[in-house]
N, CA, C and O of each residue as an XYZ file, in Angstrom:
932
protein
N      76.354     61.862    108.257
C      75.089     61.132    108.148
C      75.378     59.736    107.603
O      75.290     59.478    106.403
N      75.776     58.721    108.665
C      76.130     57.497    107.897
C      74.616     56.779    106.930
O      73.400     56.962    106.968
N      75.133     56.306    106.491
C      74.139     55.562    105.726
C      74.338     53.823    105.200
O      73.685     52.914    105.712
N      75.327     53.622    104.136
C      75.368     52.234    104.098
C      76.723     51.734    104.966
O      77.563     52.523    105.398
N      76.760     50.732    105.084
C      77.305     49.785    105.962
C      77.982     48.252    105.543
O      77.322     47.284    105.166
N      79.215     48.290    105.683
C      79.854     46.804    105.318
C      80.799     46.718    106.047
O      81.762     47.483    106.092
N      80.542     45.492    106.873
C      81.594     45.119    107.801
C      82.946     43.693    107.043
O      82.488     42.762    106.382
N      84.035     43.769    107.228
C      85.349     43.104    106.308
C      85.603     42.018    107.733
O      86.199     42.499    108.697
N      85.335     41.208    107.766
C      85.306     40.474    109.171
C      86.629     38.938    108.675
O      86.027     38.099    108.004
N      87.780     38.647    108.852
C      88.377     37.161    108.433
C      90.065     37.507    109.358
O      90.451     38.410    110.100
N      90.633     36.357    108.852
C      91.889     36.225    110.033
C      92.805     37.156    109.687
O      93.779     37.308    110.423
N      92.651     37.984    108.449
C      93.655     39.010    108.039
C      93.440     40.818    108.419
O      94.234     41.638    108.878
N      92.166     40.922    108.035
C      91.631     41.925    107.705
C      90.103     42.034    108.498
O      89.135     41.397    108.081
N      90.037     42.856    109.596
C      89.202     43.724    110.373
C      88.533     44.848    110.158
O      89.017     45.635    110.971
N      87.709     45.399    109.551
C      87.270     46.523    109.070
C      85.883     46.840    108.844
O      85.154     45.955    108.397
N      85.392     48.057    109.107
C      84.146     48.528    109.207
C      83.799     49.571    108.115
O      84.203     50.672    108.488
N      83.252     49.621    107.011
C      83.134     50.383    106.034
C      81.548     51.464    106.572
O      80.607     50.954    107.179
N      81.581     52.537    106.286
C      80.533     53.368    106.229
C      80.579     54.480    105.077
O      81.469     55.308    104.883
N      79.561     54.314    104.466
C      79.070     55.704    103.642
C      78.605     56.979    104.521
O      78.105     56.975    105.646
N      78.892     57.989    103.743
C      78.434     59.486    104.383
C      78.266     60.109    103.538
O      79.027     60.506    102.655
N      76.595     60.356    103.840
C      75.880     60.932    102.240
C      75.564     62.781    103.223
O      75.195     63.684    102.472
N      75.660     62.992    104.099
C      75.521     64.278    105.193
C      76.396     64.872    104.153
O      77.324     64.424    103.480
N      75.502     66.614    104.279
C      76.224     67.499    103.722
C      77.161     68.691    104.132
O      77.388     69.801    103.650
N      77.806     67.690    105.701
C      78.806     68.968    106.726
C      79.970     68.918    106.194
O      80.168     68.529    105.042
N      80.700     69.241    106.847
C      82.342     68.843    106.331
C      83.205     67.513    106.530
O      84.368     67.338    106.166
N      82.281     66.528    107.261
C      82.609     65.434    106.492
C      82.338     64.522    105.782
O      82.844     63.402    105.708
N      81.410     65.046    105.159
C      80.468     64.167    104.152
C      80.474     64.237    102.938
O      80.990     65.176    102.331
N      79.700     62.907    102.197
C      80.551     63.028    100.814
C      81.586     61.980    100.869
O      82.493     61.984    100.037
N      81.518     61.099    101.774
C      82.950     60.365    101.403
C      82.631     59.020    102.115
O      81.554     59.128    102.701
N      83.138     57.905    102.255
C      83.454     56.435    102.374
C      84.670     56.553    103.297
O      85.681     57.240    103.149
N      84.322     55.707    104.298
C      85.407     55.546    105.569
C      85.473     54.042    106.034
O      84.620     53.191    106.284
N      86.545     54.069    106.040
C      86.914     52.757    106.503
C      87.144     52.969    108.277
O      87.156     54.147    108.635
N      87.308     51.985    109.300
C      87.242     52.197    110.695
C      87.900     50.908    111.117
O      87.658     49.887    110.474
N      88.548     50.888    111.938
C      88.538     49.294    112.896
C      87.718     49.211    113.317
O      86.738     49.928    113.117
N      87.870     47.491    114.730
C      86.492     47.373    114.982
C      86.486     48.134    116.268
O      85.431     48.024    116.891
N      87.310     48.801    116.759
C      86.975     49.833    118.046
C      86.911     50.941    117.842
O      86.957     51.715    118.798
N      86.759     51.510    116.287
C      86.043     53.097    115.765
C      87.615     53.366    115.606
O      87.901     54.505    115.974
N      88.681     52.634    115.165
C      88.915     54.188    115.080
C      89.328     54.500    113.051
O      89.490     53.582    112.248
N      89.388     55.812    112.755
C      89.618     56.093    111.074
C      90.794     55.878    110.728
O      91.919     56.223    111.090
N      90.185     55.035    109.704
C      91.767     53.936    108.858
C      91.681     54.636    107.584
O      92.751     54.958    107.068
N      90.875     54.853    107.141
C      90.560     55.654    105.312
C      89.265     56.256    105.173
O      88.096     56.052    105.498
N      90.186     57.338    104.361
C      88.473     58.177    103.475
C      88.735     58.240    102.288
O      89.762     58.765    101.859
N      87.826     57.701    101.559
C      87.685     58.306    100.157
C      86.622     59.057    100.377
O      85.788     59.141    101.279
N      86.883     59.756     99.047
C      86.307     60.657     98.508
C      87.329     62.680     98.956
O      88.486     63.007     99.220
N      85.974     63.440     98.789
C      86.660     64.582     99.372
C      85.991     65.239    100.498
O      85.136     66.068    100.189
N      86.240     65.005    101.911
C      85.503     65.565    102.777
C      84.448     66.636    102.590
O      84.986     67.739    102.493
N      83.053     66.688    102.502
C      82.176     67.937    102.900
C      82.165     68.742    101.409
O      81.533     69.779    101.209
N      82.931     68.102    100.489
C      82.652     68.322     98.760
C      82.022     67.376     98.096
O      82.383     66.212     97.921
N      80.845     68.034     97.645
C      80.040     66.724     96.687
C      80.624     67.325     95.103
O      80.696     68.437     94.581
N      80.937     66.089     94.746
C      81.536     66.628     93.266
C      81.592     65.019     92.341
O      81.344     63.948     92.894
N      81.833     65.104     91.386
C      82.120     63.691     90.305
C      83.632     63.300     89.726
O      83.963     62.310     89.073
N      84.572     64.619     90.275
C      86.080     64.310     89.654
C      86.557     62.568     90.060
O      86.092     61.802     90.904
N      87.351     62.440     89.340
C      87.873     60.956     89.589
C      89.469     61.045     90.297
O      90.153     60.097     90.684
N      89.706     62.090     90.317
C      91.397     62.331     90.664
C      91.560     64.097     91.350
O      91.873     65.195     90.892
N      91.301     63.753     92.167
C      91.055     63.314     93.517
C      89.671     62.650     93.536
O      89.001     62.880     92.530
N      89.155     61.943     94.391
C      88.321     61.082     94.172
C      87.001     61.926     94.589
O      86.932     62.414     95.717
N      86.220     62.043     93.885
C      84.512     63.187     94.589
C      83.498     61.852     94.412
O      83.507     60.998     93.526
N      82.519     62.008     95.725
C      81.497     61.264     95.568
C      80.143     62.699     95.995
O      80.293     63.686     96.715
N      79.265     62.374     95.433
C      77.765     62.825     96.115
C      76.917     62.215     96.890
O      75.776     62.172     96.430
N      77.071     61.737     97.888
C      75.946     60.961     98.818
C      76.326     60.040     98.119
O      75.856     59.884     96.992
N      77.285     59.202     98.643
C      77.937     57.477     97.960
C      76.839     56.749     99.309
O      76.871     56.839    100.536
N      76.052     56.130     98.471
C      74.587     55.128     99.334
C      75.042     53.938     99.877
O      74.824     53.594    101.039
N      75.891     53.080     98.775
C      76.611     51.962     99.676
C      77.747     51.086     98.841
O      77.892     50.825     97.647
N      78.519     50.742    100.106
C      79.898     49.815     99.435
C      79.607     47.872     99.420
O      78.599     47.285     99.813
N      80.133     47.623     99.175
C      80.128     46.272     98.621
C      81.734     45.787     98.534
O      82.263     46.032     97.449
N      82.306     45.339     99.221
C      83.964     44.491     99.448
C      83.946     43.119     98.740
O      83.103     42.325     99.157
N      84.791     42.698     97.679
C      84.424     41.268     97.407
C      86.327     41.081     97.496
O      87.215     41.753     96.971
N      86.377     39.985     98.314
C      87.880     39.182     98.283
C      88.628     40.387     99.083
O      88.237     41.118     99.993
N      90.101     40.284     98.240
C      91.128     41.342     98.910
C      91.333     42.496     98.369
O      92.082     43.357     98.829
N      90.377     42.620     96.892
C      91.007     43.502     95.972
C      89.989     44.283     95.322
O      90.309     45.205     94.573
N      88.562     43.933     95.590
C      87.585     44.587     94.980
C      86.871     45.472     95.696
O      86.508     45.146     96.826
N      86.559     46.682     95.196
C      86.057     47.584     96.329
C      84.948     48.200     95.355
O      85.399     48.621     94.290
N      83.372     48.336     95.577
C      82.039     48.833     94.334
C      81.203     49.282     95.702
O      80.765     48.796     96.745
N      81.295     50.699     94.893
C      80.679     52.058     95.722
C      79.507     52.553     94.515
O      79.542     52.836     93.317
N      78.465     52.475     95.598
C      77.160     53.366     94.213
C      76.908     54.151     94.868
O      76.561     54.198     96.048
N      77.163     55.238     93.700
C      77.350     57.030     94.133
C      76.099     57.689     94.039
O      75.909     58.155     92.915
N      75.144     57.889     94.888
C      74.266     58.047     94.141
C      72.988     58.244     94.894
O      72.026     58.492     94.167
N      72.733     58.188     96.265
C      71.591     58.655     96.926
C      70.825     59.841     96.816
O      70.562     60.554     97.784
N      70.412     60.099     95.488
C      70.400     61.913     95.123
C      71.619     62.424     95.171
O      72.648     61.912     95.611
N      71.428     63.567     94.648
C      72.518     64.395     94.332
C      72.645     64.624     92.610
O      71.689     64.667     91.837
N      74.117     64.758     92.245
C      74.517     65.190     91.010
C      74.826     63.782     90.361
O      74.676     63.648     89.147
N      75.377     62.431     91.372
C      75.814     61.493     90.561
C      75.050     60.188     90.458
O      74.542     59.637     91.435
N      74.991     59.669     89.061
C      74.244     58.017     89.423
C      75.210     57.011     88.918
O      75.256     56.516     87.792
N      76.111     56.755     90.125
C      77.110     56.215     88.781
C      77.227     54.645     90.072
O      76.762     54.401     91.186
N      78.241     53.830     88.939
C      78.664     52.701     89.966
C      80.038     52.494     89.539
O      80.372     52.426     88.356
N      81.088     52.363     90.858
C      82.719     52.528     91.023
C      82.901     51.366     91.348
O      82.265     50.921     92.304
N      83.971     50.415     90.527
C      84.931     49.566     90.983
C      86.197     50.001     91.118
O      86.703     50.716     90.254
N      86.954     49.562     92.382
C      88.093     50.119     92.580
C      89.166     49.101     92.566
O      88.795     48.024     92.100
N      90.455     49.159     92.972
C      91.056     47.866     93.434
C      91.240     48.012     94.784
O      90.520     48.549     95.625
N      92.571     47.320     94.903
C      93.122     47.181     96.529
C      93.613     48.437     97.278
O      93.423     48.849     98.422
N      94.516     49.027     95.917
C      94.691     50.291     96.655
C      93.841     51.622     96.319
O      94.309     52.758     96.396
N      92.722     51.355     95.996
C      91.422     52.274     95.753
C      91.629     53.481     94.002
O      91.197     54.563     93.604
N      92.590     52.325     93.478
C      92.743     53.138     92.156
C      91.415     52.804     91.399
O      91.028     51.638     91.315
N      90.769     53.781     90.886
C      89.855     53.696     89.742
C      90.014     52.022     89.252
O      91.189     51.688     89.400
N      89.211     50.957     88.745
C      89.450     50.066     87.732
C      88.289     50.632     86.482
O      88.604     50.831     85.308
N      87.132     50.792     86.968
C      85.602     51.421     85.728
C      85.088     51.495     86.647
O      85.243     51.096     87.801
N      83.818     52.542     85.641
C      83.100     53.246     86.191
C      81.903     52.988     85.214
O      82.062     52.687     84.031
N      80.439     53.168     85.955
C      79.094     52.893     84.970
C      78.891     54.205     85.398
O      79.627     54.868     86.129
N      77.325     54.679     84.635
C      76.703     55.755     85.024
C      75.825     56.780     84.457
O      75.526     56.462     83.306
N      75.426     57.614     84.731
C      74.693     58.402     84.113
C      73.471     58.524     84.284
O      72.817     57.499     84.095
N      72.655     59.886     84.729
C      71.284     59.592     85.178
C      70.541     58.958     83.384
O      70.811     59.297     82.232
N      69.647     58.035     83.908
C      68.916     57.637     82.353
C      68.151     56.409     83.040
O      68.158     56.141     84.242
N      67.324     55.548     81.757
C      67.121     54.861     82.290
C      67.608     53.317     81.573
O      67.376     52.148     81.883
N      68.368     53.947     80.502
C      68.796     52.674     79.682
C      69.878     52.135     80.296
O      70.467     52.652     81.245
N      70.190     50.962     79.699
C      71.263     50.192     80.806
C      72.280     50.746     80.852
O      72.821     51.488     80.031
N      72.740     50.233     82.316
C      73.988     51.040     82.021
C      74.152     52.553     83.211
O      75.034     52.937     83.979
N      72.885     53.017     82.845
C      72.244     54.566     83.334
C      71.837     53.960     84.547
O      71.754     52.737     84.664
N      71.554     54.837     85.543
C      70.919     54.757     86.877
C      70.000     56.062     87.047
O      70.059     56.990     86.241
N      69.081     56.060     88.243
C      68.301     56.431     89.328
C      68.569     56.508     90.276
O      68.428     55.385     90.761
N      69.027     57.383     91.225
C      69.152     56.665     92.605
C      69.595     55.192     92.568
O      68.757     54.295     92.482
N      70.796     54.968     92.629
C      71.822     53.722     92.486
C      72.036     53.541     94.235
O      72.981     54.122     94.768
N      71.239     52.832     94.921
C      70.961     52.552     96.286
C      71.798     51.186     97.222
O      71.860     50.981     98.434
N      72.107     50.770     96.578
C      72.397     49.411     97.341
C      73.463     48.464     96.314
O      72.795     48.273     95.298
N      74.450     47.977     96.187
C      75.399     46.929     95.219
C      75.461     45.855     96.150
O      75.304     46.094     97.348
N      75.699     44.548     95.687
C      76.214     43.376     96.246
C      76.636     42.307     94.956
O      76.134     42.200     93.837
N      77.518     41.734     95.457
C      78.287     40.940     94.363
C      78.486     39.436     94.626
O      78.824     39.011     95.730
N      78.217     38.504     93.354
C      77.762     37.014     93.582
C      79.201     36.054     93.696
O      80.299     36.596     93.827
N      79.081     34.969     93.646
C      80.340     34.368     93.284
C      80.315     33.664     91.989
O      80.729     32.511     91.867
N      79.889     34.272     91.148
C      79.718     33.839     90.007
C      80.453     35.106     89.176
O      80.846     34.750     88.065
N      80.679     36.337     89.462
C      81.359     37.256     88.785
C      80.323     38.561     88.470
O      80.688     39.642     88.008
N      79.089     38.225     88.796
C      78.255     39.019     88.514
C      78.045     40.337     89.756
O      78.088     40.021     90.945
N      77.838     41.694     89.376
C      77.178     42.413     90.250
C      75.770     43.212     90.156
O      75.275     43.656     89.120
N      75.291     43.290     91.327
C      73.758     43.507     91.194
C      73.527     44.591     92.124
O      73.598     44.484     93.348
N      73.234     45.690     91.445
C      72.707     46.827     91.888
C      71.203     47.609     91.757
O      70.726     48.020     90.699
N      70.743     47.684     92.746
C      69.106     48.183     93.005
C      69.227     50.246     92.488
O      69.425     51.378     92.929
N      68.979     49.584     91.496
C      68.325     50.580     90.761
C      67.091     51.197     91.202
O      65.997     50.812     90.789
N      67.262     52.326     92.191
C      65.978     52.423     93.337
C      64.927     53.170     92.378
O      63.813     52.742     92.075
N      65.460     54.262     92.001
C      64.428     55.546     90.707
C      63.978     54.869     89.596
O      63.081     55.506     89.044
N      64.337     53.466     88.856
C      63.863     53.076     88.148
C      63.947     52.276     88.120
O      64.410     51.670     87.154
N      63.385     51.557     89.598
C      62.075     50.404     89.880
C      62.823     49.289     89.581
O      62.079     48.434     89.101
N      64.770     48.655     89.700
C      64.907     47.705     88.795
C      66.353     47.325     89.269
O      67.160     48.112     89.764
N      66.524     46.137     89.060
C      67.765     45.813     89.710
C      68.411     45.426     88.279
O      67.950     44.698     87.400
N      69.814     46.258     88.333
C      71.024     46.105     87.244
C      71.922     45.288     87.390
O      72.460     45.348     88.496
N      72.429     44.292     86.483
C      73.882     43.393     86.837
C      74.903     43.318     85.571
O      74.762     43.063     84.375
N      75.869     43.622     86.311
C      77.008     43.582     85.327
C      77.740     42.543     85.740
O      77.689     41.845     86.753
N      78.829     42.554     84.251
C      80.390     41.859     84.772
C      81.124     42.493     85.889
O      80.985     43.689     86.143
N      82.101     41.512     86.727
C      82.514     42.345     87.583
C      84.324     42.321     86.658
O      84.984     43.307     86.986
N      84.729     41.798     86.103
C      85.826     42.349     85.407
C      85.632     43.293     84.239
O      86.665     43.424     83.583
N      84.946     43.751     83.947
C      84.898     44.860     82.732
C      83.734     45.700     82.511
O      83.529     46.508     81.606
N      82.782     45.262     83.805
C      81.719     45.942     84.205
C      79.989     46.199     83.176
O      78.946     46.835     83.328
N      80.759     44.983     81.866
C      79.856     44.336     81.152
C      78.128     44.308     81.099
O      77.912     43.119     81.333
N      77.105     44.807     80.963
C      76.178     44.874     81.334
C      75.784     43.121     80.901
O      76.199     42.438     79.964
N      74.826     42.790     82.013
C      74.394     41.304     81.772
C      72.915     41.251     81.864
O      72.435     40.123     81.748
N      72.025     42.317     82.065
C      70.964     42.285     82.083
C      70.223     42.718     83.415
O      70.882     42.588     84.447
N      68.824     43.259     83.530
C      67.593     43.744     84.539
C      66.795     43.182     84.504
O      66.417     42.648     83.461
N      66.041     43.031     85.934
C      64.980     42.636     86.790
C      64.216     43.607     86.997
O      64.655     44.433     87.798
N      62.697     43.909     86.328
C      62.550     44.949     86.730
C      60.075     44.581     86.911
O      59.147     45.366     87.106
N      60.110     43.709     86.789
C      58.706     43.045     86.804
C      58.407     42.490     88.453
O      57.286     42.124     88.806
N      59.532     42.499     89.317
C      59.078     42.165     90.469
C      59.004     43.407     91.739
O      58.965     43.471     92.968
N      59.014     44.291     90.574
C      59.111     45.998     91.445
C      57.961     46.919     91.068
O      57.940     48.065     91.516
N      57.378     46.646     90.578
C      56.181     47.377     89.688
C      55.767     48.352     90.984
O      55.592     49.535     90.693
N      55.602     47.991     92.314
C      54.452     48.843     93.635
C      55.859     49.368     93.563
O      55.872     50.426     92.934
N      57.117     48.980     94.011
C      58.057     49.671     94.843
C      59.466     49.348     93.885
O      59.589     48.269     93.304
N      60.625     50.564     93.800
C      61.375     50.177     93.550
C      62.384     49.438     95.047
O      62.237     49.371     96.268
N      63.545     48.937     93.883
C      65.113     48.174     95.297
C      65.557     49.287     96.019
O      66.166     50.283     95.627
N      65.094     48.915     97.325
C      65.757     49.819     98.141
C      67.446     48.947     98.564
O      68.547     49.497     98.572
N      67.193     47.731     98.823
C      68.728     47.091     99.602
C      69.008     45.738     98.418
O      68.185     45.471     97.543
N      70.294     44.999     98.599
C      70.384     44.038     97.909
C      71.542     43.455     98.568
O      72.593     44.096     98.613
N      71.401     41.786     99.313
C      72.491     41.285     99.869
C      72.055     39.967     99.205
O      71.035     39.909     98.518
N      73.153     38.519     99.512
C      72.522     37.363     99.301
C      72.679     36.992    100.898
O      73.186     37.413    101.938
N      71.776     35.752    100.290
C      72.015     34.315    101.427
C      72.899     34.174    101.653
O      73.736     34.310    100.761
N      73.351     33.782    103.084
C      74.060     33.073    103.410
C      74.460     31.553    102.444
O      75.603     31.102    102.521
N      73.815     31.134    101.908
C      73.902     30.024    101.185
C      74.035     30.308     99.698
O      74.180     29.513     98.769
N      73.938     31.825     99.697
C      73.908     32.038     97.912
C      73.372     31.868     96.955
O      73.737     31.957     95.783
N      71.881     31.444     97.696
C      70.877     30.950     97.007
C      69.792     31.883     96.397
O      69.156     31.724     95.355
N      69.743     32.806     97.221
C      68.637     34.028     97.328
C      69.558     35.254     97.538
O      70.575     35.347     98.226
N      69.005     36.065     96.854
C      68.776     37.920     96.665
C      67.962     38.196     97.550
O      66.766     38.179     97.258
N      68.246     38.421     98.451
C      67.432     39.506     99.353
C      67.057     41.286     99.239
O      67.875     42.144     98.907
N      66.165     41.436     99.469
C      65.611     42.703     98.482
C      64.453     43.278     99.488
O      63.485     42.679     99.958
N      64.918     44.798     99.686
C      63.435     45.624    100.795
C      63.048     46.569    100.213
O      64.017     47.166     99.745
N      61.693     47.266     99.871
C      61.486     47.983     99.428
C      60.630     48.950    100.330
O      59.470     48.698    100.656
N      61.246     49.956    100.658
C      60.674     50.813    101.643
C      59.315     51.230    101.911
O      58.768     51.228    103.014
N      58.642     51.715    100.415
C      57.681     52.058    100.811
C      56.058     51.402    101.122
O      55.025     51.876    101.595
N      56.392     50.305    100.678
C      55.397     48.856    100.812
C      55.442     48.135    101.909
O      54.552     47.371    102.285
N      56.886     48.438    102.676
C      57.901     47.718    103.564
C      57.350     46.019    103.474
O      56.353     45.352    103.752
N      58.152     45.921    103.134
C      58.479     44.453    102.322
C      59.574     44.234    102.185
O      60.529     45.000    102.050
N      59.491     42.804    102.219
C      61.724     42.225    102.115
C      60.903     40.594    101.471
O      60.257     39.712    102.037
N      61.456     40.868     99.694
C      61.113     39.687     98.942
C      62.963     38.878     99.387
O      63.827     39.305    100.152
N      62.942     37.612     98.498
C      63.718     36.626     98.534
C      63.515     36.338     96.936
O      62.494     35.799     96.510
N      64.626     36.766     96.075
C      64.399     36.292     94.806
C      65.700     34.999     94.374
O      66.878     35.232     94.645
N      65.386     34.010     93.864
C      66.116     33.058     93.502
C      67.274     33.358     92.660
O      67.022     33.925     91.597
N      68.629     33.057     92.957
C      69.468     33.566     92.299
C      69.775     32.564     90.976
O      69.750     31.339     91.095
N      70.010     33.108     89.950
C      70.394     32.644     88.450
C      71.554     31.852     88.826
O      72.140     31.996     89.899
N      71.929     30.871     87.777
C      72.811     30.316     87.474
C      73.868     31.099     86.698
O      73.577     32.224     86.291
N      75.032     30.598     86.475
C      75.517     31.553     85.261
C      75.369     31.690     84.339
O      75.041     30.828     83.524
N      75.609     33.123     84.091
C      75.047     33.333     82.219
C      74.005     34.161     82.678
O      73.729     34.542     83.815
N      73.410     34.397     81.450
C      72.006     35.222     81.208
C      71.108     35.308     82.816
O      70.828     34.171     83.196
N      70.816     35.980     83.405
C      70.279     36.025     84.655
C      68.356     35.675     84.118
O      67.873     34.991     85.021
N      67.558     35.877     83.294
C      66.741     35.478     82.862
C      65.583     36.669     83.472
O      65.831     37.857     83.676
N      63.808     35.718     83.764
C      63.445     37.098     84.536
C      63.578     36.926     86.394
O      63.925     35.872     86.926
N      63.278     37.986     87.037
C      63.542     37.305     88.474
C      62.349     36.638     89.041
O      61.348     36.793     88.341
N      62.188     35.985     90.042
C      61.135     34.733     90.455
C      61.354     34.912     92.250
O      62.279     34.559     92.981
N      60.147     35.569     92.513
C      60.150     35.794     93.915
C      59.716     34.428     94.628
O      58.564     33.995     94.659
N      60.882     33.808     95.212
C      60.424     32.802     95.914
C      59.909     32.984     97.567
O      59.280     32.086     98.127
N      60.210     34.060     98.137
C      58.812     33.995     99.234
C      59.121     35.620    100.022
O      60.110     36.348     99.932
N      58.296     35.734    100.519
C      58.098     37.651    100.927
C      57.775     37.694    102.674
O      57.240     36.777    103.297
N      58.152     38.734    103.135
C      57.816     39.098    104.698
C      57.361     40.472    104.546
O      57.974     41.509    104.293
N      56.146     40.225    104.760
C      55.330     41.586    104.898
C      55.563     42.387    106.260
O      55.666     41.995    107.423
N      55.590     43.194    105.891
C      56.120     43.832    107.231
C      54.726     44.750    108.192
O      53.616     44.309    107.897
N      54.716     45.473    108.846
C      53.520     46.259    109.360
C      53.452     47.415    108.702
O      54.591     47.782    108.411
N      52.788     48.011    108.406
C      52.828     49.942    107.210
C      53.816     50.466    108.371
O      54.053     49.987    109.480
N      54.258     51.501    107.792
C      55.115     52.574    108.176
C      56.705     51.644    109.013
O      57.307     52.220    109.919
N      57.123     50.339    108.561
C      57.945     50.296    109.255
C      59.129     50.574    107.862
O      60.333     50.607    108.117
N      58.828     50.685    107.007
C      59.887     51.275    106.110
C      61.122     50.842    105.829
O      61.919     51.728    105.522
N      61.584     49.546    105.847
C      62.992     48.986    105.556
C      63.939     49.563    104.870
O      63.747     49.469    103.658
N      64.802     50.075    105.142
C      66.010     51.074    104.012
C      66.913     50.389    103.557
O      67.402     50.591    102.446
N      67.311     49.373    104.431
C      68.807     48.928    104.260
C      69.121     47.327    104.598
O      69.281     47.119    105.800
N      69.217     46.351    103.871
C      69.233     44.883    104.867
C      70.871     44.328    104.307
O      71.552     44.560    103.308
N      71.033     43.531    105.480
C      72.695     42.944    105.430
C      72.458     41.576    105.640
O      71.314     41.179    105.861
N      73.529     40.726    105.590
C      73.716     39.598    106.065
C      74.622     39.054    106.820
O      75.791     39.359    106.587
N      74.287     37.991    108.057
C      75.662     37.823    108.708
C      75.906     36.203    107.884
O      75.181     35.209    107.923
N      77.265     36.435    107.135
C      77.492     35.294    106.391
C      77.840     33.781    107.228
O      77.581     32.639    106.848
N      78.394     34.149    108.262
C      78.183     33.320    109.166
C      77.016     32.409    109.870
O      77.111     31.202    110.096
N      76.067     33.121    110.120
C      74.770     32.784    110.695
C      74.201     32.241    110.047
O      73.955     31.035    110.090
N      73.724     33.341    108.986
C      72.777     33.172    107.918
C      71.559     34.378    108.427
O      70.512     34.646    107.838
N      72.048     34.936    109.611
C      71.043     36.128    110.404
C      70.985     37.567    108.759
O      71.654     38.023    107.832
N      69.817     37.639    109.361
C      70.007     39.034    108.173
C      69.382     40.341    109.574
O      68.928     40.105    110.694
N      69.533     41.163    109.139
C      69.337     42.548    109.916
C      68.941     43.183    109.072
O      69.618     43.131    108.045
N      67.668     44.105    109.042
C      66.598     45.225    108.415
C      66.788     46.586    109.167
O      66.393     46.817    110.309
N      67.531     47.544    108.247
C      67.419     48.590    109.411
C      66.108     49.102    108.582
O      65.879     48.902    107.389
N      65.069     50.024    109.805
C      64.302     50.583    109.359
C      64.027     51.665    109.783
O      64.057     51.923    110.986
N      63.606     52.769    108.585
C      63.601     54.236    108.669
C      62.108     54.752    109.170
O      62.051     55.971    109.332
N      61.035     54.102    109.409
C      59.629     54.405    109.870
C      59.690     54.153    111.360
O      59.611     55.019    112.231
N      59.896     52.370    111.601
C      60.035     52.165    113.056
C      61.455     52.468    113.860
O      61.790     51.835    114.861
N      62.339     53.674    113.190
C      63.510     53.851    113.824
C      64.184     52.593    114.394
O      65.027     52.841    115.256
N      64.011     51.417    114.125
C      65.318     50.013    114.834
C      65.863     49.150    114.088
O      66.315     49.824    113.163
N      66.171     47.831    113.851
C      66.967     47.344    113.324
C      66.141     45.873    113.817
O      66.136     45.594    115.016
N      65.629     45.197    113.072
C      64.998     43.635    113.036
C      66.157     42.744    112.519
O      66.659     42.687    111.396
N      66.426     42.093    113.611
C      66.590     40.674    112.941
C      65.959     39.312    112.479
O      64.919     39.030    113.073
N      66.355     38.481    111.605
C      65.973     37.358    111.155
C      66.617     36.425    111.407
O      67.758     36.490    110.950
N      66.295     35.224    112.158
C      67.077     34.029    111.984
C      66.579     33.148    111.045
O      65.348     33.162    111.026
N      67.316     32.044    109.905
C      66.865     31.055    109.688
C      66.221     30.130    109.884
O      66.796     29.297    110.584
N      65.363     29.905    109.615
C      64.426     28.846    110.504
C      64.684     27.126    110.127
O      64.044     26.261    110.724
């Protein structure tokens, strides 16, 4: 049952990341692919939902996040047993780990969506409790929550701009995709929705990406079964 999605696109490195939150025998785990399908890596443990760290167990891992050559942040956590968030390195050794169902920092809900800034920061949609989390990305540091621009709906997705300007953010059950202004460094402050696309009822947005290239974003959605794109205008 794939679910999140990150494509590794540059002159070195070709690669198609998918989560698999399905509970057959191969699910439960993070796969890497070329771009003509075929399987380059799995983490986790095939068709075992579990939390061990050695061998690696995920429960319905919701989505990955790739930053550079060496960073790899998986949030474990679409239901199930785990709410945690994994940084790895290059060769997928443990670096830290956050976690714990709760709601104090730190703790997660349904940990749905990660994406990471160029400022060092990472930001994860805290879907069960309505709130987007950001840490350090070297020591996994808590830096503070957004959690006043979710009050109807919690974060279902979280990518930026193409320009790095904006947080892009869908919340399924309102179906809505805000644009929140991204912080400077330091203290992230509160968040400030700078403009919204209402969508039609029941089209349900689950998941949005970005093509860093374009600046195109893509909405997959779980009501109207398709996939919307956006161009920049």
């Amino acid at each position: 049952m794939p679910h999140g999605i990150f494509a590794v696109i540059d002159e070195d490195i070709k690669s198609i990341w998918i989560t698999d939150v399905g509970q057959g025998p191969y699910g439960h785990t993070v796969k890497q692919y070329s771009p003509s399908g075929s399987l380059l890596k799995t983490l986790g443990t095939p068709g075992i939902a579990g939390s061990r760290l050695s061998p690696l167990q995920f429960d319905q891992p919701a989505d990955i996040f790739i930053k550079g050559e060496d960073e790899v942040y998986i949030v474990d956590g679409d239901g199930g047993m785990n709410n945690r968030l994994l940084k790895l390195t290059d060769d997928f050794s443990l670096q830290w780990i956050l976690g714990g169902n709760g709601t104090k920092p730190c703790q997660f809900f349904i940990p749905h969506s990660v994406a990471v800034d160029d400022m060092g920061r990472v930001w994860v949609a805290d879907r069960g409790n309505k709130r987007i989390q950001v840490f350090d990305t070297f020591l996994g540091e808590y830096i503070g929550s957004w959690d006043t621009c979710f009050l109807e709906d919690g974060p279902y997705s979280v990518r930026f701009t193409a320009d790095k300007k904006y947080l892009v953010v869908v919340q399924l059950n309102i179906s809505r995709m805000l644009f929140l202004a991204v912080p400077p460094v330091g203290g992230i402050g509160d968040c400030n929705v700078v403009s919204t696309i209402q969508m039609a009822d029941g089209v349900r947005p689950h998941l949005v990406d970005i093509n860093v290239r374009t600046g195109s974003i893509y909405v997959a959605e779980l009501g109207a079964e398709q996939v919307h794109k956006y161009v920049p205008c």
